[in-house]
C-alpha positions in Angstrom: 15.6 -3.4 -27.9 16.2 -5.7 -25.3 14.0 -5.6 -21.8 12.0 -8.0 -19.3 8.1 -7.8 -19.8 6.4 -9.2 -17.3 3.6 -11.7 -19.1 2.0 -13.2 -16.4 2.8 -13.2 -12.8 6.1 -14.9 -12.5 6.7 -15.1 -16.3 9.3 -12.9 -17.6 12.5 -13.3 -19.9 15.0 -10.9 -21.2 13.6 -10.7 -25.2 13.1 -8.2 -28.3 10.1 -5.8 -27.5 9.0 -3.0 -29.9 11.3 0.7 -29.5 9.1 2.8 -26.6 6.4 5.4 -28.2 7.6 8.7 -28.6 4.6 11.9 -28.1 4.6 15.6 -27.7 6.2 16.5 -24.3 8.0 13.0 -23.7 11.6 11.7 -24.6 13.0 8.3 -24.5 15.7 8.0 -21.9 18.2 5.2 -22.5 18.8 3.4 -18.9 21.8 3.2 -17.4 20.8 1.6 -13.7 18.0 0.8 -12.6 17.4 -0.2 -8.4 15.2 -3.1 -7.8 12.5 -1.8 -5.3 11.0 -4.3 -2.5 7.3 -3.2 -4.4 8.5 -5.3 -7.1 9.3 -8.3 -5.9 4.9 -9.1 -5.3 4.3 -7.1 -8.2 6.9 -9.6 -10.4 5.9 -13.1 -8.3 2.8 -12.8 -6.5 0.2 -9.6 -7.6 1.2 -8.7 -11.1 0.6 -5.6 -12.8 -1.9 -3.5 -13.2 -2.0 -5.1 -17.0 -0.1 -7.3 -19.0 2.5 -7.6 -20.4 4.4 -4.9 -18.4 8.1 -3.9 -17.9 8.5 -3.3 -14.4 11.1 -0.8 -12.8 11.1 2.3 -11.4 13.9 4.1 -9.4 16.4 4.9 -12.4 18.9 7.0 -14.5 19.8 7.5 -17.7 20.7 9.6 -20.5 18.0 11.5 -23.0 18.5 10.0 -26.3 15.5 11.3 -28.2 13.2 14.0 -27.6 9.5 14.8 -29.7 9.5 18.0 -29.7 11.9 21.1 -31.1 11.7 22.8 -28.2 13.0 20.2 -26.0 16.2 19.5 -27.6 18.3 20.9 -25.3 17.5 17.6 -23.7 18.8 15.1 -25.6 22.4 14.2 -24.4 21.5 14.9 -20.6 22.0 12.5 -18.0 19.1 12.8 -15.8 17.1 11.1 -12.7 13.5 10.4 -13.0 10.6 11.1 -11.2 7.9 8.1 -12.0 5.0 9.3 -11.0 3.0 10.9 -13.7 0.1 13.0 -12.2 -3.1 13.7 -14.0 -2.1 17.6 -13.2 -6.4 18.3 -12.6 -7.7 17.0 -9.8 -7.8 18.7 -6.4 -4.3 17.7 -5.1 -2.6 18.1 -8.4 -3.8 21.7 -8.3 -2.5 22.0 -4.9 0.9 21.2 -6.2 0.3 17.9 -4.4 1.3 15.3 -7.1 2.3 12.7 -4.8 -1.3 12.3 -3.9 -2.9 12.6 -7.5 -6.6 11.1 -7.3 -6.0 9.6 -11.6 -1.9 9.0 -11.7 0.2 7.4 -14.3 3.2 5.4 -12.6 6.4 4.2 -14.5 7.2 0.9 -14.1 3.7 -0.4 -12.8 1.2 1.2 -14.7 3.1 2.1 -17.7 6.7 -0.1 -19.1 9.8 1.0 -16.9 13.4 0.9 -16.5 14.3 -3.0 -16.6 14.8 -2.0 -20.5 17.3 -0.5 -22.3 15.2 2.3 -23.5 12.0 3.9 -21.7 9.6 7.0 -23.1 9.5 9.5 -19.9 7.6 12.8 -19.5 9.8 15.7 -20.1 8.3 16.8 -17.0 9.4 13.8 -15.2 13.4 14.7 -15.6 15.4 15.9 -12.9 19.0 16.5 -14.6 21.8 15.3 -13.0 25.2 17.2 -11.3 28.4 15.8 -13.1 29.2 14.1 -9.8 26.4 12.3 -9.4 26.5 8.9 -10.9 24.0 6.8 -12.7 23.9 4.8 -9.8 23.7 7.2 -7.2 20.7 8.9 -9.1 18.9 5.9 -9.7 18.8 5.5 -5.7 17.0 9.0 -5.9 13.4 7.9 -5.7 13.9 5.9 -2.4 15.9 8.3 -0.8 13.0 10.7 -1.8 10.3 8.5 -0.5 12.7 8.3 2.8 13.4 11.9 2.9 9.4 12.7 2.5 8.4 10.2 5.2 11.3 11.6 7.5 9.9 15.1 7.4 6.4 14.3 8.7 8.2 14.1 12.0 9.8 17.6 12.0 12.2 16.4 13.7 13.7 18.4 17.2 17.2 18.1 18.3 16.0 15.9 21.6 14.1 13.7 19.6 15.0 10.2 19.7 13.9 8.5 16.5 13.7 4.6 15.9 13.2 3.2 12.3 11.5 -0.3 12.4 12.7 -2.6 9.3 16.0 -3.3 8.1 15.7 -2.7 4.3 17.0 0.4 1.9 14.6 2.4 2.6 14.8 2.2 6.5 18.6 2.9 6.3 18.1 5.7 3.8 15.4 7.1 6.3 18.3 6.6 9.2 20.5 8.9 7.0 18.3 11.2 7.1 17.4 11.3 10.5 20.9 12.4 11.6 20.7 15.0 8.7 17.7 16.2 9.7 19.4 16.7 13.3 17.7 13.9 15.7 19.6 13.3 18.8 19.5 9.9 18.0 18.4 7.4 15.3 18.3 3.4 16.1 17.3 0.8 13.5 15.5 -2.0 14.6 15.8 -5.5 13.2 14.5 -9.1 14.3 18.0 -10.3 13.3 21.6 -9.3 13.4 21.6 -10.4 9.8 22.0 -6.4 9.1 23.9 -4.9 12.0 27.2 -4.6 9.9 25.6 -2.6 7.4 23.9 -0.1 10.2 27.8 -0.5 12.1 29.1 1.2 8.8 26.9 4.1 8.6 28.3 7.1 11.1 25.9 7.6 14.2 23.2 5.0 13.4 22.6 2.5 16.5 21.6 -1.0 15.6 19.6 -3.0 18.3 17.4 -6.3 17.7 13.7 -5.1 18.0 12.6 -8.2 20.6 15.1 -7.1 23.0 15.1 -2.9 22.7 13.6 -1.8 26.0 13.9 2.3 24.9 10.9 4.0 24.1 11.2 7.1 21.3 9.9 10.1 20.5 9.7 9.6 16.7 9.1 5.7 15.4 8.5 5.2 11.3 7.3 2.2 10.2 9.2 0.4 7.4 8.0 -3.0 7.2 4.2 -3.2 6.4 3.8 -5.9 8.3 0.7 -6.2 11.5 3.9 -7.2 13.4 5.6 -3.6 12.4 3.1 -1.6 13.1 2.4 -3.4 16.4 5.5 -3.0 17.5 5.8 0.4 16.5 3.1 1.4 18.9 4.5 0.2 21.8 7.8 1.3 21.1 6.6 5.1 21.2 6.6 6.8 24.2 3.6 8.8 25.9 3.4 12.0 23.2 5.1 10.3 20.5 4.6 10.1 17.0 4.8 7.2 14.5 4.6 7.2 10.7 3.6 4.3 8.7 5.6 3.8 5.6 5.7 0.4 4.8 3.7 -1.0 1.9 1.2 -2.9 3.7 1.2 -6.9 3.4 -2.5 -7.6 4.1 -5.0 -6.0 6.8 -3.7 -4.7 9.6 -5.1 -6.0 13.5 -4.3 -5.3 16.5 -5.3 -6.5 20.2 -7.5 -4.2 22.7 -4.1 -3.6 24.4 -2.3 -2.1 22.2 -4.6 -0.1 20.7 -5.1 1.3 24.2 -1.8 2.4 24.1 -2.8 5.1 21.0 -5.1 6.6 23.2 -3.5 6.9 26.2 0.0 7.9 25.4 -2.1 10.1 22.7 0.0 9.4 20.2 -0.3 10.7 17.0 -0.5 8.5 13.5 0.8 9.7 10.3 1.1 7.9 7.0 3.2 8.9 4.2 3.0 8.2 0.5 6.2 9.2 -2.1 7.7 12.1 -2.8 7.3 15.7 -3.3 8.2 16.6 -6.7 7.9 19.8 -8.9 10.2 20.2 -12.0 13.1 22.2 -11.9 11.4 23.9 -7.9 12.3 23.1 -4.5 11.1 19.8 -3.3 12.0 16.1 -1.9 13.8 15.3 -5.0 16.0 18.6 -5.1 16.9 18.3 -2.0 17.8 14.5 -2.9 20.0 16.2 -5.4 21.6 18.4 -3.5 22.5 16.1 -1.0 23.9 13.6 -3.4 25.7 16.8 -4.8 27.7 17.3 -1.4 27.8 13.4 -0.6 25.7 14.5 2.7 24.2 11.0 2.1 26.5 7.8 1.8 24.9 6.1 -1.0 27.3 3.2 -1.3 26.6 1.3 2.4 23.2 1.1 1.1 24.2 -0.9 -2.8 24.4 -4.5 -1.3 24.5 -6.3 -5.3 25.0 -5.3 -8.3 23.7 -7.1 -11.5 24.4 -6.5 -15.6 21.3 -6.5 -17.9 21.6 -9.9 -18.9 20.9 -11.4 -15.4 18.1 -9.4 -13.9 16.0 -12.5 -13.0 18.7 -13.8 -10.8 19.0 -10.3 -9.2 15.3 -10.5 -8.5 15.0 -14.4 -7.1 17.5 -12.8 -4.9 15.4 -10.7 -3.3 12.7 -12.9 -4.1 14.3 -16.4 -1.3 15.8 -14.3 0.9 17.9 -16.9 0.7 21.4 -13.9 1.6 21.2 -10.7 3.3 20.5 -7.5 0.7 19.9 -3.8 0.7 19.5 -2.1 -2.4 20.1 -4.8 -5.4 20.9 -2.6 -8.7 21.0 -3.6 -12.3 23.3 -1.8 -15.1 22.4 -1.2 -18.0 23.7 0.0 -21.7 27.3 -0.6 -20.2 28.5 -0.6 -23.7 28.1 3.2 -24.1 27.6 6.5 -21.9 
């Protein structure tokens, strides 16, 4: 089969690699999109993986083409969304039902080979199947918009809140979605350029406004960016009683001045980080919820596609993202065109 194993950091090519390994409890889904998340980009050019060679990619869809075991045939055939995170299912938080916080995970697409491959061996556990109106593309968007939905909810969010969401990439406009679902009076997303404005001006009741010149302070402020910058910023954009979530995937330590951490203490604000998604096959969680709000088109997954790319030209999708050299939101590759 065809996919892109990353050898080295910055070496990979679209080649043969052996068929994925098939076990008891797993299937081998065959991809039909696969989103390129902002994590990959240092993971691809600058950190690498965890070991080498590696196929990276992990917010996708697909269909179940092959399953180990009898019991799980009802699978093959399915189109289904995928939940990468594979927790150890013993330690303390796994017990809890906690996955997302699993102290010995297994991660598709970082860990383990992912989606920028035709074919990839999943957990049975790991499927979420799909509504018949819910397209590849629109599932493979699920584990952001779960990650989004997860960080949104730390806010439990009040009808008079004002919420602000610092960063301009998917995930901050997903998260903006959800804020108006979730009922906030108000949701602005903050940029350092205009570069993005048209994108936020086509989403229904999301205000735009250039972080260096918003003078409103908010009751609710999550941090997209990962930057000292961000998270800066996000401190002195709460107001006194606020709270602010840290999301962003951080890009080295973190410092800020005397004055500004201050401003924790005496507008007592309250600091949250967020990690993932809640997930629990076939229960309530993020990722159902996800679902059914794809399921009713609650959230407008199509303002957030900014590029789409074919199999055959993945590394241009990802020196994209990589220059920065054109404005982007969610950049998504397509595979197995040929077939459904």
């Amino acid at each position: 089969m065809k996919a892109y194993p990353l050898r080295a950091v910055g070496l990979l090519n679209y080649e043969d690699v052996p068929y994925p390994e098939l076990k008891p409890g797993w299937c081998i889904v065959k991809v039909k999109a696969a989103g390129i998340c902002s994590s990959d980009i240092p993971r691809i050019f600058k950190k690498g993986t965890y070991h080498f060679p590696t196929v990276c990619g992990h917010e996708f869809s697909g269909v179940v083409s092959e399953v180990c075991d009898e019991e799980n045939k009802c699978y093959i055939g399915k189109r289904v969304g995928v939940f990468p995170l594979i927790p150890c299912r013993n330690c303390d938080q796994c017990l809890q039902g906690k996955y997302e916080m699993c102290s010995n995970y297994d991660y598709i697409g970082s860990r383990r080979d992912g989606a920028f491959a035709e074919y990839v061996s999943v957990p049975i556990w790991n499927l979420i199947e799909l509504d018949n109106n819910i397209s590849f593309e629109d599932a493979a968007m699920m584990e952001p918009l779960a990650v989004s939905l997860h960080a949104m909810k730390q806010f439990n969010i009040k009808s008079t809140d004002n919420v602000a969401i610092v960063g301009t990439g998917m995930i901050a406009f997903a998260a903006a979605q959800w804020g108006i679902a979730l009922g906030a009076k108000s949701v602005t997303v903050l940029g350092r350029s205009n570069s993005k404005k048209k994108l936020a001006d086509n989403i229904p009741d999301i205000r735009f406004d250039l972080i260096n010149e918003c003078k409103q302070q908010f009751d609710c402020v999550l941090e997209a960016v990962g930057s000292n910058e961000a998270i800066n910023k996000s401190i002195l954009l709460a107001k006194a009683g606020g709270r602010i979530v840290l999301m962003g995937n951080p890009e080295g330590d973190f410092n800020c001045s005397q004055d500004v951490y201050w401003k924790i203490l005496r507008k007592q604000l309250v600091v949250m980080g967020t990690w993932n998604s809640s997930y629990e096959n076939n229960k309530c969680c993020d990722w159902s919820e996800v679902k059914n709000a794809l399921s009713k088109n609650l959230i407008n997954v199509n303002t957030l596609i900014s590029h789409r790319f074919d199999q055959m030209h993945v590394i241009e999708a990802l020196e994209l993202m990589n220059s920065h050299n054109e404005p982007y939101c969610k950049v998504m590759t397509i595979w197995n065109k040929e077939n459904c």
